[in-house]
C-alpha positions as CSV (number, residue, x, y, z in Angstrom):
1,X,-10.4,-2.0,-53.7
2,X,-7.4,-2.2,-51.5
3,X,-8.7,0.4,-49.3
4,X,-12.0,-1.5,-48.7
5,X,-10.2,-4.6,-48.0
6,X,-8.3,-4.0,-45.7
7,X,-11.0,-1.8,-43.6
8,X,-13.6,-4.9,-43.4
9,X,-14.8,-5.2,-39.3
10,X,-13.4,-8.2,-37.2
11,X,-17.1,-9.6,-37.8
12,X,-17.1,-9.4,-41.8
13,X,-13.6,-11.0,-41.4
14,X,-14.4,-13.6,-39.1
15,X,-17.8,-14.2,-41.6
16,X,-15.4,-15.2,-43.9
17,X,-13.8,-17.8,-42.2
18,X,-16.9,-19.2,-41.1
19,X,-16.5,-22.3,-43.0
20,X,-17.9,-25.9,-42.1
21,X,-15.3,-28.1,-41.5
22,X,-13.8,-25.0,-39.5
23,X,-17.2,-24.8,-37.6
24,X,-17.2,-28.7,-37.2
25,X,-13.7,-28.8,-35.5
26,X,-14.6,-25.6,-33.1
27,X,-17.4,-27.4,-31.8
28,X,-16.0,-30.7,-30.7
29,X,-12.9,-28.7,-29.4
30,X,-15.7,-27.3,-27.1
31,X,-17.4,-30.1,-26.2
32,X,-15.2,-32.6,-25.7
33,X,-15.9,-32.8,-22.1
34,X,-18.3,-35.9,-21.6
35,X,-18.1,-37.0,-25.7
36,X,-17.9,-40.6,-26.5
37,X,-15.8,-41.9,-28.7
38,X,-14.6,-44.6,-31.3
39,X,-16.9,-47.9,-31.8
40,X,-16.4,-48.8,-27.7
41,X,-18.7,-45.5,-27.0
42,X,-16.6,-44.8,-24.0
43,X,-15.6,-41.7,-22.9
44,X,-12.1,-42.5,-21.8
45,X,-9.4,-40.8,-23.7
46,X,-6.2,-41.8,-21.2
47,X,-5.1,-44.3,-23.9
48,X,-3.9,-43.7,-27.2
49,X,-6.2,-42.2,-30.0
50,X,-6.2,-41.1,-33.3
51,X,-8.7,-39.1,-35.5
52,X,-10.2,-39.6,-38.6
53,X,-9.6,-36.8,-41.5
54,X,-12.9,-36.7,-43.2
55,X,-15.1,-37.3,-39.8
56,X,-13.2,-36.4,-37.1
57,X,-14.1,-39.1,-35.1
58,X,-11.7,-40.2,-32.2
59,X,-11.1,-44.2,-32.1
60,X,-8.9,-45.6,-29.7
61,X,-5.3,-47.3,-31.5
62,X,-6.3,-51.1,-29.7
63,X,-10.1,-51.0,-30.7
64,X,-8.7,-50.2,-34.5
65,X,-6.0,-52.3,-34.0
66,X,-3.2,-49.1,-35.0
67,X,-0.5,-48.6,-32.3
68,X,0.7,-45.5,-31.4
69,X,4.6,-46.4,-33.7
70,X,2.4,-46.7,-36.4
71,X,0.5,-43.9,-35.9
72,X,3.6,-41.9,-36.7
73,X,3.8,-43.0,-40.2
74,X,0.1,-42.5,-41.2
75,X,-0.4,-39.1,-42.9
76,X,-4.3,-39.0,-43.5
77,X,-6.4,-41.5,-41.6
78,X,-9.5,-42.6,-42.8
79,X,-12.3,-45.0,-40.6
80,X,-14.7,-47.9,-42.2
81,X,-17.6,-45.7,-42.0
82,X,-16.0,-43.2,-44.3
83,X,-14.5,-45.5,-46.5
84,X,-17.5,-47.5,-46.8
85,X,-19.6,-43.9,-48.1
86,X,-16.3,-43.0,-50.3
87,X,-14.4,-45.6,-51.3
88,X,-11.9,-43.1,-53.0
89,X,-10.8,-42.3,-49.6
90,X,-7.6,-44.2,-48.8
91,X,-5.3,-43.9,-45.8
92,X,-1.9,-42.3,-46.9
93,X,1.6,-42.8,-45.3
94,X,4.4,-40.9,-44.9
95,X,7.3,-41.8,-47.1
96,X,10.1,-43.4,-45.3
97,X,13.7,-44.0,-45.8
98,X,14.9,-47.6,-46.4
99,X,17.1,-49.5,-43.0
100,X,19.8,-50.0,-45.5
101,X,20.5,-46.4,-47.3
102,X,20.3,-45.0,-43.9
103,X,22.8,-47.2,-42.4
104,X,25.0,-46.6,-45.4
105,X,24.4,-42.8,-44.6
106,X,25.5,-42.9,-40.9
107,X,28.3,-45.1,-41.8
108,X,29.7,-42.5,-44.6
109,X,28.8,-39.4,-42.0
110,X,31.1,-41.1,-39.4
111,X,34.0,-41.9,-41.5
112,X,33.7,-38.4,-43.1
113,X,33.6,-36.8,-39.2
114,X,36.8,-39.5,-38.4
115,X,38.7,-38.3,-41.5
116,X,38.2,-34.3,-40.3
117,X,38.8,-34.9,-37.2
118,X,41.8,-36.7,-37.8
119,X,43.3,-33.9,-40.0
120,X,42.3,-31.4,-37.5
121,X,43.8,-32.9,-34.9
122,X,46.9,-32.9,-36.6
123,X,46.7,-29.5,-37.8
124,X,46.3,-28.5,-34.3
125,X,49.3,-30.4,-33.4
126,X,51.3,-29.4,-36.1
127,X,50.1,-25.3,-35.1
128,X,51.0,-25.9,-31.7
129,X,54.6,-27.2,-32.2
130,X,55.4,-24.8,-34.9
131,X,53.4,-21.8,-33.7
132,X,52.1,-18.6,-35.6
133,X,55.7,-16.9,-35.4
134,X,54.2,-13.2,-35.3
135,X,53.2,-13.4,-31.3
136,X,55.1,-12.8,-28.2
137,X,55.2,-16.5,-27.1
138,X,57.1,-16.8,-30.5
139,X,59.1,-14.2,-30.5
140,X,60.3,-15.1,-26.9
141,X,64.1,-16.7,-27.3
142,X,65.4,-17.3,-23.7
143,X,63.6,-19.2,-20.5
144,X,61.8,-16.9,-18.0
145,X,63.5,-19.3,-14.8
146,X,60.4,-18.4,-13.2
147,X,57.1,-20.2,-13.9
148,X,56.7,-23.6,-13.1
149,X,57.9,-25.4,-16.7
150,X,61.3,-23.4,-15.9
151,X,61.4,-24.5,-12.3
152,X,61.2,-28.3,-13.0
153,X,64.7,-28.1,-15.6
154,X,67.3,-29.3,-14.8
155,X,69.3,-26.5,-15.9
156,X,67.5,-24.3,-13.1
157,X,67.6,-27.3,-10.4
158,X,64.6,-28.9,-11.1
159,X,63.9,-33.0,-12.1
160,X,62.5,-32.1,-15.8
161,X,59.4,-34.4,-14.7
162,X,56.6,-32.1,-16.6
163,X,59.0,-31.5,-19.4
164,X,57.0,-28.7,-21.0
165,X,58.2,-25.4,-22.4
166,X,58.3,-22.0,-20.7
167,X,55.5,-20.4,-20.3
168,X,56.0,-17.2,-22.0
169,X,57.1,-19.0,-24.8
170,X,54.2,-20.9,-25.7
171,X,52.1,-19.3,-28.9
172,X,49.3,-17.3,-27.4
173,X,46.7,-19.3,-30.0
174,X,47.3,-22.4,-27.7
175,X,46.1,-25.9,-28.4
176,X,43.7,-25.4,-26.0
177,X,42.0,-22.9,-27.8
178,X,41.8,-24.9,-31.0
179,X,39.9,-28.0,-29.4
180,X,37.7,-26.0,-27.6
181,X,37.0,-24.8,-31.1
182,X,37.0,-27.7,-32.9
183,X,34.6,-29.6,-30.4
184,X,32.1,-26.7,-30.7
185,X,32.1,-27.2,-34.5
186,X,31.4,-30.7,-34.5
187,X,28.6,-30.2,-32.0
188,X,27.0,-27.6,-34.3
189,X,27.4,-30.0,-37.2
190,X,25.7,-32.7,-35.2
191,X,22.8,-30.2,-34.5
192,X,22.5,-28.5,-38.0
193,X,22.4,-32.5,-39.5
194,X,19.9,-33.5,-37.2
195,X,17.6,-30.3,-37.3
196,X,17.4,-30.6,-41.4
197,X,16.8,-34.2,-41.1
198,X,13.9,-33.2,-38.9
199,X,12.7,-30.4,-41.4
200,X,12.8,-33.2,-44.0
201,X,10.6,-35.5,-42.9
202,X,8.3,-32.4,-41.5
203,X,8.2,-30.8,-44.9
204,X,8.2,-34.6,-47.0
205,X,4.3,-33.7,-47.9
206,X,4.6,-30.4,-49.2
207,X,7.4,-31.4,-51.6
208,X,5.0,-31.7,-54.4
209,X,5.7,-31.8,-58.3
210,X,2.6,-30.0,-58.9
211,X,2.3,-26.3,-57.8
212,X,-0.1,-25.7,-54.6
213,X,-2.9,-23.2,-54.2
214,X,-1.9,-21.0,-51.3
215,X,-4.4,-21.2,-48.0
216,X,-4.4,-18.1,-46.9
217,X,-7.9,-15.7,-47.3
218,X,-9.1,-15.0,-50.8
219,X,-5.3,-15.6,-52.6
220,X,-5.5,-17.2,-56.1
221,X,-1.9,-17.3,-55.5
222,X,0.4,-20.2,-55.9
223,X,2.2,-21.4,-52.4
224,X,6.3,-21.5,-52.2
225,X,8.0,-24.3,-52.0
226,X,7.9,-26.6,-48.7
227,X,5.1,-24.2,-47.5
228,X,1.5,-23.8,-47.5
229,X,1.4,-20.1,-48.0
230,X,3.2,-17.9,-51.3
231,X,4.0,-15.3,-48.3
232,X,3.9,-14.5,-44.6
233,X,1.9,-12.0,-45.0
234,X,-0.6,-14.6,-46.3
235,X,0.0,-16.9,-43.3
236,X,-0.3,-13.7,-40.8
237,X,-3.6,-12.7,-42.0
238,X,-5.2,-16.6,-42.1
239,X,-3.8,-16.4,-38.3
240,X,-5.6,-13.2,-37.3
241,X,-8.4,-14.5,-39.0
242,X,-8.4,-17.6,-37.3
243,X,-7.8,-15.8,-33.6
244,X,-10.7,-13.3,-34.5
245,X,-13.2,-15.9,-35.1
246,X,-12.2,-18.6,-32.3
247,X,-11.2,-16.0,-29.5
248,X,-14.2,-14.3,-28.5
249,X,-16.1,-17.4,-27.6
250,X,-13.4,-18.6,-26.0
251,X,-13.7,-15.1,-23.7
252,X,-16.8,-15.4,-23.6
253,X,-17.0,-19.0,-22.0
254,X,-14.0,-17.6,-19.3
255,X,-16.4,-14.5,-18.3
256,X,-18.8,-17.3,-17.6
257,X,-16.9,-19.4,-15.1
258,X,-15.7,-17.6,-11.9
259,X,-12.4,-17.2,-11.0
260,X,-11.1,-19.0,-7.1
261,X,-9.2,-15.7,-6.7
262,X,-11.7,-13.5,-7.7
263,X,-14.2,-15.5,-4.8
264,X,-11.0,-14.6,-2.7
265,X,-10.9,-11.2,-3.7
266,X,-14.6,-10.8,-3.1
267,X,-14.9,-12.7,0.3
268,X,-12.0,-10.4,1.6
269,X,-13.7,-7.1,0.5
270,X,-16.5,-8.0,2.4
271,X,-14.5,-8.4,5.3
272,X,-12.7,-5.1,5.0
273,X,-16.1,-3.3,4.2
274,X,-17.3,-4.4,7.1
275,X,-15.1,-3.3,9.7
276,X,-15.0,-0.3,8.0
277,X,-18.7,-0.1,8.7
278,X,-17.9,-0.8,12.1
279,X,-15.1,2.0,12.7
280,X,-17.5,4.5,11.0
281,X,-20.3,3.3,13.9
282,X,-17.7,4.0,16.5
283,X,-16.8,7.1,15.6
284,X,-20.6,8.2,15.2
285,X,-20.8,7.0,18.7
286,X,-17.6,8.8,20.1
287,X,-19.1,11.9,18.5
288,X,-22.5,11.5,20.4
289,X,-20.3,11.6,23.6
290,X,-18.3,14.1,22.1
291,X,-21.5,16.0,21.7
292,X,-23.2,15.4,25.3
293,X,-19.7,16.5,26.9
294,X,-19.6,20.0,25.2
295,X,-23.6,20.3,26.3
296,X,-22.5,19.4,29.6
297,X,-19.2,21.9,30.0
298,X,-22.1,24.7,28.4
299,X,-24.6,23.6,31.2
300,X,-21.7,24.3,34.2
301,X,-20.4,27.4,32.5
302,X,-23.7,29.0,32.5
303,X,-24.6,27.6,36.5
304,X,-24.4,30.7,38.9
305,X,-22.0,30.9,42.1
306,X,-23.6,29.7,45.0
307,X,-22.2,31.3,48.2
308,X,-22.0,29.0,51.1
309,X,-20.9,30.5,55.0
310,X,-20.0,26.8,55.9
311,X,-16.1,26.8,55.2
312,X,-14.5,23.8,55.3
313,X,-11.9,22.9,58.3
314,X,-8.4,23.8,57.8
315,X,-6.9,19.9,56.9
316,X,-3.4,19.8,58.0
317,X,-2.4,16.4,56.4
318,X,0.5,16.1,54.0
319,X,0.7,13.7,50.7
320,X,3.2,12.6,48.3
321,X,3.5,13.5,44.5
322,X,3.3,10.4,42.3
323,X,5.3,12.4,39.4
324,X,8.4,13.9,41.6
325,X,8.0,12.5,44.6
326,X,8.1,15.5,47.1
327,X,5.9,16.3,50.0
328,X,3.2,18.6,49.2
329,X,-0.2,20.1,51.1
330,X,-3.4,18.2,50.7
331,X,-5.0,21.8,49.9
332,X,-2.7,22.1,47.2
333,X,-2.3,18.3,45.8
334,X,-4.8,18.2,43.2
335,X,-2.6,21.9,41.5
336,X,0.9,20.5,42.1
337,X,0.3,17.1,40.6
338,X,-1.3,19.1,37.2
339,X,1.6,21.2,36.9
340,X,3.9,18.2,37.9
341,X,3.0,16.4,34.7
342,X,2.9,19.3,32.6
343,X,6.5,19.7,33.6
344,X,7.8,16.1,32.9
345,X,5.3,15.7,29.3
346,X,6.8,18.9,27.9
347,X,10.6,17.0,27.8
348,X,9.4,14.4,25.3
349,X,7.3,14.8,22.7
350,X,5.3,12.7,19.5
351,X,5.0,13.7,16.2
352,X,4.2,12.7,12.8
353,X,4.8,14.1,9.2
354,X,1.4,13.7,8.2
355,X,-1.5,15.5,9.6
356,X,-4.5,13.6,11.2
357,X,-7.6,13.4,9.2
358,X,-10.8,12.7,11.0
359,X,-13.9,12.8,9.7
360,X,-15.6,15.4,13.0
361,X,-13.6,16.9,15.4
362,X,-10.2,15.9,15.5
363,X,-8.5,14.4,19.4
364,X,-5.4,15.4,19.0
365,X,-3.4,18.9,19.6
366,X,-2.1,18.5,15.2
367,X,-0.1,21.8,15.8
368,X,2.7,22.3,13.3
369,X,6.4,22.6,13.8
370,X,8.2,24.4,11.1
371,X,11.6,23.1,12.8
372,X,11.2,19.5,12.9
373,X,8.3,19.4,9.9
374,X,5.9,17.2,12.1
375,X,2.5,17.7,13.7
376,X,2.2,17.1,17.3
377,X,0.3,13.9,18.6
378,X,-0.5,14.2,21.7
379,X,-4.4,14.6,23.2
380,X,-5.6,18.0,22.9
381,X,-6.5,18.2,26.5
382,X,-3.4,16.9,27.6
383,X,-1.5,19.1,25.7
384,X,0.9,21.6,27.8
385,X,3.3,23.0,25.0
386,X,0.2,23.8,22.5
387,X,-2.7,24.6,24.5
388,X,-3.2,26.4,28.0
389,X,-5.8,26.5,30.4
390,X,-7.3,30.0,30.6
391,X,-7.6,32.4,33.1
392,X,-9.9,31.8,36.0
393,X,-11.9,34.6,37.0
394,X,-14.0,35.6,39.4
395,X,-17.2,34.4,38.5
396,X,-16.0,31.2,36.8
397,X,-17.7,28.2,38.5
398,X,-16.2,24.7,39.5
399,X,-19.0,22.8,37.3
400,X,-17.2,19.5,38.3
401,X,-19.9,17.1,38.6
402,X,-21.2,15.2,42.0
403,X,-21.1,11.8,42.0
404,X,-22.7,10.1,45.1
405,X,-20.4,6.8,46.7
406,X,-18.1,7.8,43.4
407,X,-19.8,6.4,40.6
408,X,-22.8,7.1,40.6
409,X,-24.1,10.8,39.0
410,X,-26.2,13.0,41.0
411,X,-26.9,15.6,38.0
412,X,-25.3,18.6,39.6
413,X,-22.5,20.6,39.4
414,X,-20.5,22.0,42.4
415,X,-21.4,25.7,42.5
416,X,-18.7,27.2,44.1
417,X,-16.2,29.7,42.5
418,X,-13.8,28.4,40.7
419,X,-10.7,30.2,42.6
420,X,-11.5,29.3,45.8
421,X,-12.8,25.6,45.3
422,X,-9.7,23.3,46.9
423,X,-11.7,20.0,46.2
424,X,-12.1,20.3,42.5
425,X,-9.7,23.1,41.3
């Protein structure tokens, strides 16, 4: 039987809780937004209310003429309406302690806290003048001449103004010590006093001649004194009980209502999905180009030489480098300036420790260096420690296209060999 009952579903359990005065109070939990209340009808619960025990109703303490002092004395509150359909229903108040057996009771706690403090004080005194006997303080027969008590003595040229002892021959358990002591022990009297005065009046309707029938599920069992349960384990389970049956509505309701973070959340995923759309569009486009470049480089490659007698007139002028800054041959420019910069980008270079993934064909050179442990970054084409232009031979074409007025794209490559071609090569 045991076995059974303790392997019954959170639904069978929560089916057993499902009582009507349970049910009742569930419901105007949950809709107490809007509700009106007490005999005014209104819906304004800012001012003081209290609730009736056999309806539940809310009235407000001015429209039932109860104030919110007296309130604290009423156990069970009971309206008209209810008392007018049972008139066995009676409001009950909490029992309260007479003004004069409570004066009388602080009066005999303070002379009993004056008369222990007073004999503590002079145990303390009488401790600290006397001292334990067994310490090194104690034990200590001649002044140290040293510390501040044997500086002011007269015997060591001092004005005896503090007249205290010497310092190592005060008792180590000093009088210090014991009121620090003492003062904590009459603050945790104080406390303990006033926390079991509070448990009293707390627990004053419990404390019942006649045994109580303990709440929690399906026990026959008589409750323990002060309490309304014969164990814990009795309270635990009316707890669970009471979580499984209120808690998933409550969930449920939550689901129901959005969340201002999650409309953050949301609003900012949008944003980042669509800039990642956007990236993904650019790089489709970059690998169109990518794409009608290669066709292009194909399209010169396979181009035939085309052999011209005209030969261009011997140009005598000189230029500048931009890299190095040495005078150099027009004919010869366009060469020295590529090998210039080859020269100068080899003496720094960029790397990373992770390698680049692209979705295509990758930009840059990504060649590993066991040495450093980092992949080169710099432009594949630009490369000059990683990648090197081939070999020209003879029947290699320029295929640099001609532009007409410099922008504008004729379509055509130049045609001449590749070696011999001092305006593109």
């Amino acid at each position: 039987m045991s076995d059974k009952k303790y392997k019954q579903s959170k639904a069978d359990i929560a089916k057993q809780f499902d009582l009507p005065e349970r049910q009742s109070k569930i419901t105007t939990l949950l809709n107490q937004a809007g509700q009106a209340y007490c005999i005014c009808r209104s819906s304004d619960s800012s001012r003081f209310m209290i609730a009736c025990d056999a309806c539940e109703e809310w009235y407000h303490g001015d429209c039932i003429n109860i104030s919110e002092r007296e309130a604290k004395y009423i156990k069970n509150y009971f309206c008209e309406r209810c008392r007018e359909e049972d008139p066995s229903l009676k409001t009950r108040f909490r029992p309260q302690k007479r003004e004069n057996d409570v004066d009388s009771g602080r009066d005999d706690r303070k002379k009993k806290r004056k008369e222990k403090d007073h004999s503590e004080n002079k145990s303390s005194k009488r401790s600290t003048k006397d001292g334990c006997g067994d310490c090194s303080g104690c034990l200590q027969e001649y002044d140290c001449g040293h510390c501040d008590a044997c500086e002011d003595k007269r015997k060591f040229g001092g004005n005896n103004k503090l007249k205290m002892r010497c310092r190592q021959k005060v008792c180590t358990k000093d009088k210090k010590s014991l009121r620090q002591s003492s003062s904590s022990n009459r603050v945790k009297k104080k406390h303990h006093e006033r926390e079991t005065y509070e448990l009293e009046e707390s627990l004053a309707h419990l404390q019942t001649a006649a045994a109580r029938q303990c709440y929690g599920p399906q026990c026959t069992r008589a409750a323990r004194f002060s309490s309304k349960y014969c164990s814990t384990e009795c309270g635990m389970r009316l707890a669970t009980a009471r979580i499984y049956q209120v808690l998933p509505q409550r969930i449920q309701e939550w689901s129901l209502s959005s969340c201002v973070a999650e409309q953050h959340n949301r609003k900012a995923l949008e944003v980042v999905r669509g800039g990642l759309a956007r990236a993904q569009a650019a790089l489709r486009a970059l690998d169109r180009q990518h794409a009608d470049l290669d066709a292009l480089v194909a399209r010169a490659n396979n181009a035939t030489i085309l052999h011209t007698d005209d030969k261009e007139a011997d140009d005598e002028t000189s230029m500048y480098c931009i890299t190095c800054g040495h005078e150099i041959h027009s004919r010869t420019a366009v060469k020295h300036m590529e090998k210039c910069f080859v020269k100068y980008e080899a003496q720094a270079s960029f790397g990373s420790r992770h390698r680049t993934r692209i979705d295509g064909q990758s930009m840059f050179c990504d060649y590993y260096n066991p040495v450093n442990g980092t992949y080169c970054k710099r432009l594949r084409v630009m490369c000059p420690e990683h990648f090197k232009d081939p070999k020209v031979s003879d029947t290699d074409v320029c295929g640099c296209p001609l532009v007409r007025e410099v922008f504008e794209a004729t379509g055509e490559f130049c045609r001449a060999p590749k070696k011999s071609c001092l305006k593109h090569y």
